[in-house]
ZAMARGU-4260 file (C-alpha; in steps of 0.2 Angstrom, whole numbers, plus 5000, padded with zeros to 4 digits):
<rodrens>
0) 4264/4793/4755 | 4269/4811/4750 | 4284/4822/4758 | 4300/4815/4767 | 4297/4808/4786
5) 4309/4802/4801 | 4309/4784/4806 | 4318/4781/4822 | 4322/4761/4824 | 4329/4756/4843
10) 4332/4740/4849 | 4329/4736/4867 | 4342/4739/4880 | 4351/4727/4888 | 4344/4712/4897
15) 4348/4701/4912 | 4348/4684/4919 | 4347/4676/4900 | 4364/4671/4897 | 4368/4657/4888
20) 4348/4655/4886 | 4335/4654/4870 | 4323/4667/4877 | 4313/4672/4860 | 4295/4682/4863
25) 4299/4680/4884 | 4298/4690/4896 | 4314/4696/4902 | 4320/4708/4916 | 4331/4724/4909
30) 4347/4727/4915 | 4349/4741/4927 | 4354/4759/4918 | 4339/4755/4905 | 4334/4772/4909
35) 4347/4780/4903 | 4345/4774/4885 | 4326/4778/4885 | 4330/4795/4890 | 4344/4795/4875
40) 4330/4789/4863 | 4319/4802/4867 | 4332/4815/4862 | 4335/4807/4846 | 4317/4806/4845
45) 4311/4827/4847 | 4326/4829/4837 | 4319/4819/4824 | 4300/4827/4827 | 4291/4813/4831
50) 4275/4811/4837 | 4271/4791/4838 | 4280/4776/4843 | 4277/4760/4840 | 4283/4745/4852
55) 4284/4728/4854 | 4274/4719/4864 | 4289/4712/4876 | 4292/4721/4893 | 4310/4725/4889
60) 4302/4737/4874 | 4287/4741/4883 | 4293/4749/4900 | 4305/4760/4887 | 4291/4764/4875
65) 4279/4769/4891 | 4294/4778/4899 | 4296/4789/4881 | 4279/4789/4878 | 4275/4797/4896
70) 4290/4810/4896 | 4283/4816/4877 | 4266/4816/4879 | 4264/4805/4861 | 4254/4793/4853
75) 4262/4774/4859 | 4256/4758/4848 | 4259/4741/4855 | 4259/4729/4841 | 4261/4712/4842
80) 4270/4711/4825 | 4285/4719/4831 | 4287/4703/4843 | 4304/4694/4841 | 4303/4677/4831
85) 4295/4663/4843 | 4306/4647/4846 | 4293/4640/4852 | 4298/4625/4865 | 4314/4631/4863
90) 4311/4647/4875 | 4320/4647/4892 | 4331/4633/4886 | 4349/4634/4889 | 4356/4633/4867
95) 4368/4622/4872 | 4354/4610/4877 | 4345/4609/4860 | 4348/4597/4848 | 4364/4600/4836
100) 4354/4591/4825 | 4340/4604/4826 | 4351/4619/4826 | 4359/4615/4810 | 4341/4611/4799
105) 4341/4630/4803 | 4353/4636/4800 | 4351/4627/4782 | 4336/4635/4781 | 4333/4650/4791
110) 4318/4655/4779 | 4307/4638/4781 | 4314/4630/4797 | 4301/4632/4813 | 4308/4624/4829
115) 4294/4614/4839 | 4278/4627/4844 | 4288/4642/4836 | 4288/4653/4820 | 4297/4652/4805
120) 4309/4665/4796 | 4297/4668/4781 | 4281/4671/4795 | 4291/4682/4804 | 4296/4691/4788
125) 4277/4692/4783 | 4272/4699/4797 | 4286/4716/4797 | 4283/4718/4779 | 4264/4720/4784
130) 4268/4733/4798 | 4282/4740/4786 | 4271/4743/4771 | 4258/4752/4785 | 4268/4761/4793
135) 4276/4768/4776 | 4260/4774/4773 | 4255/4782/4790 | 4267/4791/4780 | 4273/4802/4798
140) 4287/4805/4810 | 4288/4789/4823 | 4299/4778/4829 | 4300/4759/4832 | 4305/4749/4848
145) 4310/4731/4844 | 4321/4717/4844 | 4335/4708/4834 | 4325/4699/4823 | 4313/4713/4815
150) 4325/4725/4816 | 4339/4714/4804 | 4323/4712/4793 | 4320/4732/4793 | 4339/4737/4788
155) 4334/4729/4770 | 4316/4734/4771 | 4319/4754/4773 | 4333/4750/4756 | 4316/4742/4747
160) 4325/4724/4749 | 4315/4710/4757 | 4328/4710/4773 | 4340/4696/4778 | 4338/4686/4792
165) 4357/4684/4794 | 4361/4701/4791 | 4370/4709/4809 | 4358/4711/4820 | 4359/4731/4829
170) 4366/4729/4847 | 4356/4730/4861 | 4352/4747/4865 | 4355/4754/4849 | 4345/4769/4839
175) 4347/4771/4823 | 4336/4787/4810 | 4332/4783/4793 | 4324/4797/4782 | 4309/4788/4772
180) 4299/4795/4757 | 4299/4804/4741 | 4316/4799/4731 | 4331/4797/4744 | 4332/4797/4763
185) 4347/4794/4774 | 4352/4783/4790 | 4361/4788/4805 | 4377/4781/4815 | 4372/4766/4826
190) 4376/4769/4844 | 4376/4756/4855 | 4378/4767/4871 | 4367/4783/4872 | 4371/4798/4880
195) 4359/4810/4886 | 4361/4821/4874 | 4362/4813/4858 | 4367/4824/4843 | 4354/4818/4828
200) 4367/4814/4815 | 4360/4810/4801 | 4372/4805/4782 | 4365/4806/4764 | 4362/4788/4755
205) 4359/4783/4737 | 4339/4783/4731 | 4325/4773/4733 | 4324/4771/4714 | 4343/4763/4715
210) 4340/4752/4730 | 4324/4743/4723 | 4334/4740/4707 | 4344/4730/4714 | 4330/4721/4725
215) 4332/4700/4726 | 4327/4686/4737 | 4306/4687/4741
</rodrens>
């Protein structure tokens, strides 16, 4: 990996007709307005020179992805490892309707526990450091269109932490710009709400070399 590149992390806009539900890798429908962010994130996105984007699977990254993609004439990769974290059975339960029982071996051990048919923390960490580690050394401008999950794992990863599945996760609709490679990079302002035109903002962080050294956890 040589020089200094753009990485543009989105979260999926706004969804409906899932409230109160356990939805996971689902299918869901966006909320109406989705457009309006997706035009946002391609601002963001020739500000930032890209010329790939990588997308989840799920239709509420896709139709986004496919919308940028289409407008910019770039490169789009669907990959399924930027899915969200499968709860298996769970999916298109109401949370209320799953065991306490259940929900609190989780929470005890977010890492290891894997609800019935579903993934576990640690599997869905194995499979964003693999598409991190690639994608650091594709080495190039791009963003990424993905969910909760991955992305609370990629605030740590783009420090060179391992990422914590209980960190915040970046509201819906969000975009963030983080500046990879060489020695130091910096991360713009979340904003959950893009307009049209949206200023790249872009704020200078400590090094690489200082974030890996104070790396823990696997």
């Amino acid at each position: 990996m040589t020089g200094r590149f753009a990485v543009v992390l989105a979260r999926h806009p706004a969804v409906t007709g899932v409230e109160g539900l356990c939805y996971g890798q689902q299918d869901v429908a966006l909320a109406d307005g989705w457009e309006r962010m997706a035009d946002g994130l391609r601002t963001v996105m020739q500000g930032a020179g890209c010329r790939v984007m990588f997308s989840s699977p799920a239709r509420r990254c896709r139709m986004v992805a496919e919308r940028v993609a289409r407008f910019m004439n770039l490169d789009l990769r669907v990959d399924s490892r930027l899915r969200e974290i499968s709860f298996g059975e769970w999916e298109g339960r109401p949370w209320n309707g799953i065991s306490r029982t259940a929900l609190d071996e989780w929470a005890a051990d977010v890492g290891g526990f894997a609800p019935p048919g579903g993934e576990s923390g640690r599997e869905l960490r194995a499979r964003v450091r693999h598409f991190w580690t690639e994608m650091q050394q594709f080495g190039q401008s791009c963003a990424i269109i993905t969910h909760g999950g991955p992305l609370r794992l990629m605030q740590g990863m783009m420090y060179g932490l391992p990422g914590s599945l209980l960190a915040p996760s970046p509201p819906m609709g969000s975009v963030r710009v983080v500046e990879q490679g060489d020695a130091r990079f910096s991360t713009g302002l979340s904003e959950p709400h893009i307009p049209p035109q949206l200023p790249l903002h872009q704020e200078h962080l400590r090094s690489v070399h200082q974030a890996a050294s104070a790396r823990t956890g696997t």
